[in-house]
C-alpha positions as CSV (number, residue, x, y, z in Angstrom):
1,X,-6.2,0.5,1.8
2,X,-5.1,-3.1,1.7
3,X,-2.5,-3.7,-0.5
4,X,1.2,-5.6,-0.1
5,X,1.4,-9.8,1.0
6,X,-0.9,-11.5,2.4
7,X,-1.6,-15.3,3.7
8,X,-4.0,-17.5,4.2
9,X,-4.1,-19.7,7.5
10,X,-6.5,-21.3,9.0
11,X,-9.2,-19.7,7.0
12,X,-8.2,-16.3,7.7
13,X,-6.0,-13.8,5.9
14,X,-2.7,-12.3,7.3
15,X,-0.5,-9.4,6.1
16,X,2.5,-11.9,5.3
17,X,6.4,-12.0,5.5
18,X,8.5,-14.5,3.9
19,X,11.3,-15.4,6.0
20,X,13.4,-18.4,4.4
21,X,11.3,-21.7,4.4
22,X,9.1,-19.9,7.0
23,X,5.9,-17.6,6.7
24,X,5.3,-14.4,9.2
25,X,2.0,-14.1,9.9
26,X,0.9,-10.2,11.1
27,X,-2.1,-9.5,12.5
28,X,-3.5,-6.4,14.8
29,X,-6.0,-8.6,16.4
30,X,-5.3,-9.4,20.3
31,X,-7.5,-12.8,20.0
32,X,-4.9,-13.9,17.7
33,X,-2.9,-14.6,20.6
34,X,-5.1,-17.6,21.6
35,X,-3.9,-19.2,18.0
36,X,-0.3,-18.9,19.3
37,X,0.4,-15.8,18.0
38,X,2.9,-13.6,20.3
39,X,3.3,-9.7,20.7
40,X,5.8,-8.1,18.5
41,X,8.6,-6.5,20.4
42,X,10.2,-3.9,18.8
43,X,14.1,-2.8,19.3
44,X,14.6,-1.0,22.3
45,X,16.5,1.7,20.2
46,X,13.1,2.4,18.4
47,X,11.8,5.7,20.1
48,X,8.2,6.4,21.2
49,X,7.4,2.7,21.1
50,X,4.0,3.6,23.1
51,X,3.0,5.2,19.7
52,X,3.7,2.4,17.5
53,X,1.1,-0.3,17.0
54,X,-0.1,-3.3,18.6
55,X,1.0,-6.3,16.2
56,X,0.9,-9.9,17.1
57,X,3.1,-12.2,14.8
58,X,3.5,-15.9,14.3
59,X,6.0,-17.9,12.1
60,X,4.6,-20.8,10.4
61,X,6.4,-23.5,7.7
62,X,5.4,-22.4,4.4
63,X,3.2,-25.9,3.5
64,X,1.1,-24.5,7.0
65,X,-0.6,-21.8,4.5
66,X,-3.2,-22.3,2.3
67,X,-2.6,-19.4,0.0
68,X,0.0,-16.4,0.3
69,X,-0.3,-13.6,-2.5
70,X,0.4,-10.1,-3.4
71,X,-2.6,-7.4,-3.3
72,X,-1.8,-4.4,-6.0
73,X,-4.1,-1.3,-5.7
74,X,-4.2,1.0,-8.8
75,X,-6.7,3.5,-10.2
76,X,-8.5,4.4,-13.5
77,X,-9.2,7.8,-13.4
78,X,-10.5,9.2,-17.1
79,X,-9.6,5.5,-19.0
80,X,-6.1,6.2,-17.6
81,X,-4.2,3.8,-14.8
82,X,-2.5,5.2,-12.0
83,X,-0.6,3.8,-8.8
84,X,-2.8,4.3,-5.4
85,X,-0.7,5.3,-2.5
86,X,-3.0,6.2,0.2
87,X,-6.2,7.4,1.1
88,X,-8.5,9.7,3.6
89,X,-11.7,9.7,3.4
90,X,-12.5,11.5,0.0
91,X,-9.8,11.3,-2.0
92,X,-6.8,9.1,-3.0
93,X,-3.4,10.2,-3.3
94,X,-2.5,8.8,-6.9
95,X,1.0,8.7,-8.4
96,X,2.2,8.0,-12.1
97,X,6.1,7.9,-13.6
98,X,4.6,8.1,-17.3
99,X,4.8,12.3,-18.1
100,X,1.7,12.0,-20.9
101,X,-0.4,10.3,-17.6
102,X,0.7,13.1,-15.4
103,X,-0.1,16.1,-17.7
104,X,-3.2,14.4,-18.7
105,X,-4.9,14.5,-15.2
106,X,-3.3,17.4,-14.0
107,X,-1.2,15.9,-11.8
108,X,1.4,17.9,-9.7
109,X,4.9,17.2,-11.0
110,X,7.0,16.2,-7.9
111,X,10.1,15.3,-10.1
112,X,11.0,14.5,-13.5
113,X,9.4,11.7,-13.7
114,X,6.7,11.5,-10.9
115,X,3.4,13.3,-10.5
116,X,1.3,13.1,-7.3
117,X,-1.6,14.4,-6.4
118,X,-4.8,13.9,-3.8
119,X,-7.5,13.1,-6.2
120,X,-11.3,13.2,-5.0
121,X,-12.6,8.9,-4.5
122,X,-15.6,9.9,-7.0
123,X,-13.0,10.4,-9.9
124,X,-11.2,7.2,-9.4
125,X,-11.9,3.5,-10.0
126,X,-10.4,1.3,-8.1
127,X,-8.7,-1.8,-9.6
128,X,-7.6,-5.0,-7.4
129,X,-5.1,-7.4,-8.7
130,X,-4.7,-10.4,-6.8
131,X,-1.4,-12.0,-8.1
132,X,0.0,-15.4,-6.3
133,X,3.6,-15.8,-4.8
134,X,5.1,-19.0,-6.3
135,X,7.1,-20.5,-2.8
């Protein structure tokens, strides 16, 4: 599921930090080291680093972007919207804080005011919103 900030540099899109007047560019791609990208380190007090991934990271100036925005993943499921938090491959698992949504669908109630639930892909439409990060 791609959702959270991204960047644009260079003509190719980035998971994206903002760090003061600088950008962190993310990216899982091992070429990306030939673009002066370097390989994250993580804190030695992190355990099972083996297990973690392989990220490569640059810091850029802010003007070095083209475009940096946030990616927000929701559902419709019934003419009814819904947060997407993950996915496998057949279903989605959806969330709502709004109790009429929740009952609606069937959701199971988690908490007061949240409902979850793994929801098969066929049920759900997916809806994008692309919305820009003013720097």
């Amino acid at each position: 599921m791609k959702k959270g900030r991204y960047a644009k540099y260079k003509g190719k899109e980035y998971k994206a930090r903002l760090l003061g007047s600088k950008i962190r560019l993310i990216s899982k791609n091992a070429k990306d080291l030939d673009e002066g990208f370097q390989n994250k380190k993580y804190p030695d007090s992190y355990t099972n680093i083996a297990g973690l991934p392989k990220l490569y990271i640059k810091e850029v100036d802010k003007v070095e972007v083209e475009d940096i925005y946030d990616i927000e993943l929701n559902g419709e499921i019934d003419g009814l919207t819904v947060q997407l938090l993950d996915e496998n491959h057949t279903e989605y698992l959806v969330a709502t804080s709004d109790v009429a949504i929740g009952i609606e669908l069937e959701l199971d109630r988690k908490d007061r005011d949240l409902f979850l639930d793994w929801v098969p892909k066929s049920r759900v439409k997916t809806i994008i919103k692309k919305k820009p990060v003013i720097l």
